[in-house]
C-alpha positions in Angstrom: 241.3 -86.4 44.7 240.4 -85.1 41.8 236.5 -86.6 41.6 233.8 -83.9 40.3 230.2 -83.8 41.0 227.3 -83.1 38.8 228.7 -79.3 38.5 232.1 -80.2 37.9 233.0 -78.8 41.3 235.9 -80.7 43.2 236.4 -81.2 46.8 238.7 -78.1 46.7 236.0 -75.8 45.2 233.6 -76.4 47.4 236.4 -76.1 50.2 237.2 -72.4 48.5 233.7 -71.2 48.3 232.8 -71.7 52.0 236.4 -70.7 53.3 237.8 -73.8 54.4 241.6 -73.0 54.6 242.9 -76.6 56.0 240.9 -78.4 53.9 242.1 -76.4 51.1 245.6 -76.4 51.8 245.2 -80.2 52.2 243.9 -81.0 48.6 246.3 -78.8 47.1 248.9 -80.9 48.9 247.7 -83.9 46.9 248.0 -82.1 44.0 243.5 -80.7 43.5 243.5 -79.3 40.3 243.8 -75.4 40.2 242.4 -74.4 37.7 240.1 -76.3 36.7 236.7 -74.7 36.0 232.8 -75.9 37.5 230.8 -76.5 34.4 228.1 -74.4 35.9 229.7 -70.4 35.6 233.4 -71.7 34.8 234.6 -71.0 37.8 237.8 -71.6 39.3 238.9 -72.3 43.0 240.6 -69.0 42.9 237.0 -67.3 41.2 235.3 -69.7 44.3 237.7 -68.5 46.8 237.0 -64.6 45.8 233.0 -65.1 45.9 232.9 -66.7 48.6 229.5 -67.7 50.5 230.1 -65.6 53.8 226.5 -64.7 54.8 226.1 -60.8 54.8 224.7 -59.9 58.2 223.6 -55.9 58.2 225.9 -54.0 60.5 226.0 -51.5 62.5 227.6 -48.2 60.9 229.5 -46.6 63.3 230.1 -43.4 61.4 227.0 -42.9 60.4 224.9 -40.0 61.6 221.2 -41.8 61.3 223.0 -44.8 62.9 224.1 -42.9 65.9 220.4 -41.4 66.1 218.0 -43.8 65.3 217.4 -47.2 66.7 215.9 -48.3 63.4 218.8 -47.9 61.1 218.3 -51.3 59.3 214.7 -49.7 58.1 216.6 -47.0 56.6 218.9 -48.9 54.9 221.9 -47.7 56.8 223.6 -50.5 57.3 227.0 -51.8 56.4 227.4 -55.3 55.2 230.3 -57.9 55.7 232.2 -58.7 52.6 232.3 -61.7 51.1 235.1 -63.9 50.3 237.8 -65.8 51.8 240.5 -64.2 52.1 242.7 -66.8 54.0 241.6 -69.2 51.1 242.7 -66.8 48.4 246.3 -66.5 49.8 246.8 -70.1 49.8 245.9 -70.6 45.9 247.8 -67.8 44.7 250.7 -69.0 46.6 249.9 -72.4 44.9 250.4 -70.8 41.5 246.1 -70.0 40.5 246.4 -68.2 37.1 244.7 -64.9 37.8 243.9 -64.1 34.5 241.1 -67.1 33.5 238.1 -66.2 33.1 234.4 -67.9 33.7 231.9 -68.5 31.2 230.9 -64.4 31.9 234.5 -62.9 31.1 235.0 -62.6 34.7 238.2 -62.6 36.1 238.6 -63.6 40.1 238.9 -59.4 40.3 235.7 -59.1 39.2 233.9 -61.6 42.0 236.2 -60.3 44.6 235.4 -56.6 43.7 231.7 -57.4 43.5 231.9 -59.2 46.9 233.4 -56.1 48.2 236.7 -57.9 49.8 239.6 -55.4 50.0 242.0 -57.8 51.1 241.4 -60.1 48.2 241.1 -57.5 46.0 244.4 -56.2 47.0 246.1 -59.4 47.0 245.5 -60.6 43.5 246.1 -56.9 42.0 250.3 -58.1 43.8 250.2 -60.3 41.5 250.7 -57.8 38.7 249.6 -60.1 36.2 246.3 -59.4 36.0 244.5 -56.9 33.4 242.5 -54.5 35.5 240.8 -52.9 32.8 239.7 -56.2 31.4 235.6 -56.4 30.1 233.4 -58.9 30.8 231.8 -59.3 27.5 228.3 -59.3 28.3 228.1 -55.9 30.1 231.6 -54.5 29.3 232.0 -54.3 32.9 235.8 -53.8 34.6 236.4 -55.0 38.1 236.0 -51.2 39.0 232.4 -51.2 37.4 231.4 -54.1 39.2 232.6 -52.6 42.6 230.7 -49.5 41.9 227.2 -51.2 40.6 227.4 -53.7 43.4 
């Protein structure tokens, strides 16, 4: 159940970083180990979960201007992008009991991926919690969740 590979990743993690909500749900059932960290970042299910691997497609922009009046808007760079994470996934490990305060081997929290990966719903979820420190630094760049959202 519980079996890591070379990266200290279980089953569940990888299940967490591409999304997979049954498969998820079904190792936590057998008791996958929450919060345990990959050896690689330190990354929890919960950190894995907030990331996410979603591929970012450029999207149309509905609201924008050059959009609405140029055929090439991905040239210009006026595109929206899906966000990333899983937010199905997160849910289901917060309702498991994932501590949201851990950080990786970076001083991130699962805030700090989720607001880089521009997720609202995550985002939104884990700040319910109310045990999480939004003003918490990561200690290499001094960067809050809210930095991160901004520079990303």
């Amino acid at each position: 159940m519980n079996a890591v590979n070379d990266a200290n990743e279980t089953a569940a993690h990888i299940a967490a970083l591409q999304g997979r909500t049954y498969a998820l749900g079904t190792l936590l059932q057998r008791r996958a180990r929450i919060d345990l960290a990959d050896s690689t970042r330190g990354n929890t299910l919960l950190h894995n979960a907030c990331q996410g691997m979603s591929e970012k497609q450029p999207l149309f922009d509905p609201r924008c201007l050059l959009c609405l009046s140029c055929s090439l808007y991905a040239s210009l760079g006026c595109v929206m992008y899906q966000a990333g994470g899983h937010f199905d996934c997160v849910l289901l490990l917060l309702d498991a009991g994932a501590n949201v305060r851990v950080t990786n081997k970076f001083g991130e929290t699962a805030l700090h991926l989720a607001a880089a990966s521009g997720n609202v719903d995550c985002l939104r979820a884990i700040l319910k919690q109310g045990a999480v420190k939004v003003g918490v630094e990561t200690p290499n760049t001094a960067l809050t969740p809210l930095h991160v959202r901004v520079v990303t």
